[in-house]
C-alpha positions in Angstrom: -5.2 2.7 -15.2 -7.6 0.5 -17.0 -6.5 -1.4 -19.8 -7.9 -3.9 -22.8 -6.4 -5.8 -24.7 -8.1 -7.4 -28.3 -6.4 -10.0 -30.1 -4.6 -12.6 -30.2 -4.8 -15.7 -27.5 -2.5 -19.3 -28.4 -1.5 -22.4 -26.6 2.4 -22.7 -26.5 3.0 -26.2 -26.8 6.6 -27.0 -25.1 7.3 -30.2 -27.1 10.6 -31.0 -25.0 8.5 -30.8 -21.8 5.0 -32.1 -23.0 3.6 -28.5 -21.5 0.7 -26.3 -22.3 1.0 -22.5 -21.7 -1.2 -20.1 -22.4 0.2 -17.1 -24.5 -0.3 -14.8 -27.3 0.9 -11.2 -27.4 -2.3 -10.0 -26.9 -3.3 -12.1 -24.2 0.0 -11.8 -22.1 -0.2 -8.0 -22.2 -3.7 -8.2 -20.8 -2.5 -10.6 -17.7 0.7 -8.8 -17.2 -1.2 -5.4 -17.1 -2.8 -6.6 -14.1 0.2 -8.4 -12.6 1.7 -4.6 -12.8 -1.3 -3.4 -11.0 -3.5 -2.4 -13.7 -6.9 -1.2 -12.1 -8.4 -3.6 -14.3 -7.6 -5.4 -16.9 -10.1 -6.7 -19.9 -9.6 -9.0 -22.8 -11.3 -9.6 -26.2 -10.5 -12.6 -27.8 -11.9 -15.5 -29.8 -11.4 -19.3 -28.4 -12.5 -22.7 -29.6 -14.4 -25.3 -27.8 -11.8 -27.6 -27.0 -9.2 -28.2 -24.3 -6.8 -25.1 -24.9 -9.7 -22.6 -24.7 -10.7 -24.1 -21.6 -7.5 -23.8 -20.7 -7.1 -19.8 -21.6 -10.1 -19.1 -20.3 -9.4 -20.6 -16.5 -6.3 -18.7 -16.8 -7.7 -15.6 -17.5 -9.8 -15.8 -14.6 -7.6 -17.1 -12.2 -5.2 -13.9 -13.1 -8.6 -11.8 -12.4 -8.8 -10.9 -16.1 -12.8 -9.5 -17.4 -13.5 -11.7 -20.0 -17.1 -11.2 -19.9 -16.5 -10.1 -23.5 -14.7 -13.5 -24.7 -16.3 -15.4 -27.8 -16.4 -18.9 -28.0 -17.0 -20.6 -30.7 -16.9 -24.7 -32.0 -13.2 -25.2 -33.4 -9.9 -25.5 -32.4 -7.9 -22.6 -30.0 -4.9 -21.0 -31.5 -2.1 -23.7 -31.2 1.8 -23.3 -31.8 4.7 -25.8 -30.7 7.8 -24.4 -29.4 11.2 -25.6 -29.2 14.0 -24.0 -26.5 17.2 -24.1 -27.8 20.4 -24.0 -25.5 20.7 -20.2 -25.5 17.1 -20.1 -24.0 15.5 -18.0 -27.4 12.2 -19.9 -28.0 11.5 -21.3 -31.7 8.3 -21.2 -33.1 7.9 -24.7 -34.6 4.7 -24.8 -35.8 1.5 -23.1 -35.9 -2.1 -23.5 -37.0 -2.3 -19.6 -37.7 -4.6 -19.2 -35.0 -6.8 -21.5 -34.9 -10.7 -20.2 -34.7 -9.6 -16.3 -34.7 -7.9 -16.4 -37.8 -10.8 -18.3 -39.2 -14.0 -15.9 -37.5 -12.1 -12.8 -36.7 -13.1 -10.5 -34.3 -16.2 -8.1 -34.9 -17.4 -4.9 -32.4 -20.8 -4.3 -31.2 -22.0 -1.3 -29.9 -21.7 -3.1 -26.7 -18.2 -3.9 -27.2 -17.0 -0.3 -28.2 -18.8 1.1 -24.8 -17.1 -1.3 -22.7 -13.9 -0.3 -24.4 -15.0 3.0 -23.5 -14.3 2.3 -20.1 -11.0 1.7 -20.6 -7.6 4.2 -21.3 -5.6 2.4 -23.4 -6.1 -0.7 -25.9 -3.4 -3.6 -27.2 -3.6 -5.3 -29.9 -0.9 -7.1 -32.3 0.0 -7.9 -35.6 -0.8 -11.4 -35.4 -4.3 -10.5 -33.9 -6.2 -10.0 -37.3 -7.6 -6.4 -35.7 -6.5 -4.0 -38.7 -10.1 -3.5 -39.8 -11.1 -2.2 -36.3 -7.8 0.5 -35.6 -10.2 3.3 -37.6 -13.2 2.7 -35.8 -11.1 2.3 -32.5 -8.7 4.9 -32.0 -11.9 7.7 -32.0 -12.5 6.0 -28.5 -9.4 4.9 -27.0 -5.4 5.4 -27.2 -4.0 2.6 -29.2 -1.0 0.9 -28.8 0.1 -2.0 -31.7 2.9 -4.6 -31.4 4.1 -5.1 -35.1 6.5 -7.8 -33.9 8.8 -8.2 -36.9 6.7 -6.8 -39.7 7.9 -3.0 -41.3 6.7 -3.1 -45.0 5.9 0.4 -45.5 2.3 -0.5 -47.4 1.4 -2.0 -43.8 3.1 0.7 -41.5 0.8 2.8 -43.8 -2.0 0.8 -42.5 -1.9 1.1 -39.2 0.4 3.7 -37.6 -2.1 6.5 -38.5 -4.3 5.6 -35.3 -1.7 5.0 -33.0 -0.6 6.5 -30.0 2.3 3.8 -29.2 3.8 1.2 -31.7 6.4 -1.3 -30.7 8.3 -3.3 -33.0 10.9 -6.0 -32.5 14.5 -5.2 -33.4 17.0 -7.4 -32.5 18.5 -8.4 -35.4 17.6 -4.1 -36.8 20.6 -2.1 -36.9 20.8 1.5 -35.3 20.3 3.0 -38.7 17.3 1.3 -39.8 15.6 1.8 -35.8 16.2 5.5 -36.3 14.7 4.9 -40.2 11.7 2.6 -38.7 11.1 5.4 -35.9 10.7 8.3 -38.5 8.7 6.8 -40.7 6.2 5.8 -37.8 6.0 9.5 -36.6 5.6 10.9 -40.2 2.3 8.3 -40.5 0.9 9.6 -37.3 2.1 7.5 -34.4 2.9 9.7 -31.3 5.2 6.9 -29.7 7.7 4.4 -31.1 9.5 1.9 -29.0 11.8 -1.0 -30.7 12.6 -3.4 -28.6 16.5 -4.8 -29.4 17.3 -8.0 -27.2 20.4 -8.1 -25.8 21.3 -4.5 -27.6 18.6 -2.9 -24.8 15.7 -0.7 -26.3 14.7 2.5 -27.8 11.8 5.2 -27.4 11.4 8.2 -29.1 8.1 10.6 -28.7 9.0 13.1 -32.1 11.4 15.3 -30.4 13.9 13.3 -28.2 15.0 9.5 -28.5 15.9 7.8 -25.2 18.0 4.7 -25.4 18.1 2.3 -22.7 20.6 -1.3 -22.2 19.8 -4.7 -21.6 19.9 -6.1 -18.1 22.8 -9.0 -18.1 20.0 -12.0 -17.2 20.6 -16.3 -16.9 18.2 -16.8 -19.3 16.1 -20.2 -19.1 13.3 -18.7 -22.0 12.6 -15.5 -23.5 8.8 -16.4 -24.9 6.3 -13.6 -23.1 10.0 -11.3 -22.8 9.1 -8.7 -25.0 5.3 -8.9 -23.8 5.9 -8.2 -20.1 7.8 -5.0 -21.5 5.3 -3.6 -23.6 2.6 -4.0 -20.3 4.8 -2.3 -17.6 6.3 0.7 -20.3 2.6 1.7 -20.7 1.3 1.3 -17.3 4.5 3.4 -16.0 4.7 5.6 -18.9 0.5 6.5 -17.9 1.8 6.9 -14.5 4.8 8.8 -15.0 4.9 10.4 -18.5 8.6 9.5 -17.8 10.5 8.1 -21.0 13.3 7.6 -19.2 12.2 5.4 -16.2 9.6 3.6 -17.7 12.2 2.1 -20.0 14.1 1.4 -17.4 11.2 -0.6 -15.7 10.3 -2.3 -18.8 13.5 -3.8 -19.6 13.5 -5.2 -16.0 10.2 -6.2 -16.3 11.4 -8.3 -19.9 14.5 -10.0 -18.0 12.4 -11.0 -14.9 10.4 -12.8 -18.1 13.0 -14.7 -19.0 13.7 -16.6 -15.8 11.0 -18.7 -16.1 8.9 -21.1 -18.3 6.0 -19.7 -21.0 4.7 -16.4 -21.1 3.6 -16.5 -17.2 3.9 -19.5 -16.1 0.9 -21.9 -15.8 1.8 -24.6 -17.7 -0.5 -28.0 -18.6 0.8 -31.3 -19.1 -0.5 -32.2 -22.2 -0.6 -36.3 -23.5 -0.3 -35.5 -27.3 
């Protein structure tokens, strides 16, 4: 399986430990793809010419990542701080919305959408500023779209008409609204819905059955990259398997395995601001 990701790239700033990871929902899928034995794994992404872009972009090629169609451009890299509180959940700080990809956005060649081409299945993420491209996009590729939190209707409206997989995060979603949230994707086109739930497990549903599946019982030391390690392994063993049932299974192991460590995956920079 050959799968791109376009998006979203950041530099988690650990402010307790004075550590740089790279991250970025976006990002992490592309790297985790290949951890998971992707074929090959690709990544689109805008970074700035400063010290976290050079610090994505070693990353990206030390995890064997194409980024032969990276931008670079003069600014600053997407940059968040993160705080770790004692149950291990990761708190979001502060950002700079971006950085440089927020400000320039990403725009296709003709270039770009062949190289795509190449590929069988593209990621991208709410927070990745992609929503103009989905039309052009899903005439080429299967989609898949991590709408993290967000479920206003005008924006499901948006987007879930060109995809083949949504996720959405639904820990704090009750079992009523999931099932609500789930409907209302399929009715707007999307073929595949899958809400992950924290420690309540996760859900799947194709249109005709819904498959539910629990959490693993994990020491937890961070949960940042948790719910992008899932989202990698369910499509890679969903495209190998076209089995619901297991490749939730493998996902949610996938997630906890996440959580045992530092940043998204690891590499981590001491920083001296």
């Amino acid at each position: 399986m050959k799968v791109i990701a376009v998006g979203d790239n950041i530099i988690d700033r650990y402010v307790d430990q004075l550590m740089n990871y790279p991250g970025g929902n976006a990002l992490n899928v592309a790297v985790f793809s290949k951890r998971y034995e992707a074929k090959k794994s690709s990544y689109i992404g805008i970074i700035g010419n400063d010290e976290g872009g050079e610090h994505i972009e070693a990353t990206l090629l030390d995890e064997e990542i194409d980024v032969s169609r990276l931008r670079k451009v003069i600014g600053e890299s997407g940059k968040t701080k993160v705080i770790v509180n004692k149950e291990g959940d990761r708190v979001f700080d502060s950002w700079n919305y971006g950085g440089v990809q927020s400000l320039v956005k990403i725009k296709l060649s003709e270039e770009d959408i062949n190289f795509i081409k190449e590929h069988q299945i593209l990621h991208s993420s709410v927070y990745s500023y992609s929503e103009n491209l989905l039309p052009l996009l899903y005439r080429h590729i299967f989609l898949s779209f991590d709408f993290s939190t967000k479920k206003d209707r005008s924006y499901l409206e948006k987007i879930c008409p060109y995809l083949t997989f949504a996720f959405y995060s639904g820990s704090e979603t009750s079992q009523k609204e999931c099932l609500e949230l789930i409907n209302t994707s399929h009715k707007l086109g999307t073929s595949n819905v899958i809400i992950t739930r924290g420690k309540k497990g996760a859900l799947f549903s194709n249109g005709k059955n819904i498959y539910e599946q629990p959490s693993i019982e994990t020491k937890v030391v961070d949960t940042l990259g948790a719910g992008d390690s899932f989202i990698a392994k369910f499509l890679i063993q969903f495209h190998l398997t076209n089995n619901p049932k297991l490749s939730l299974e493998k996902a949610v192991e996938a997630a906890s395995d996440t959580c045992k460590y530092f940043g998204a995956f690891g590499y981590g920079k001491l920083s001296a601001k």
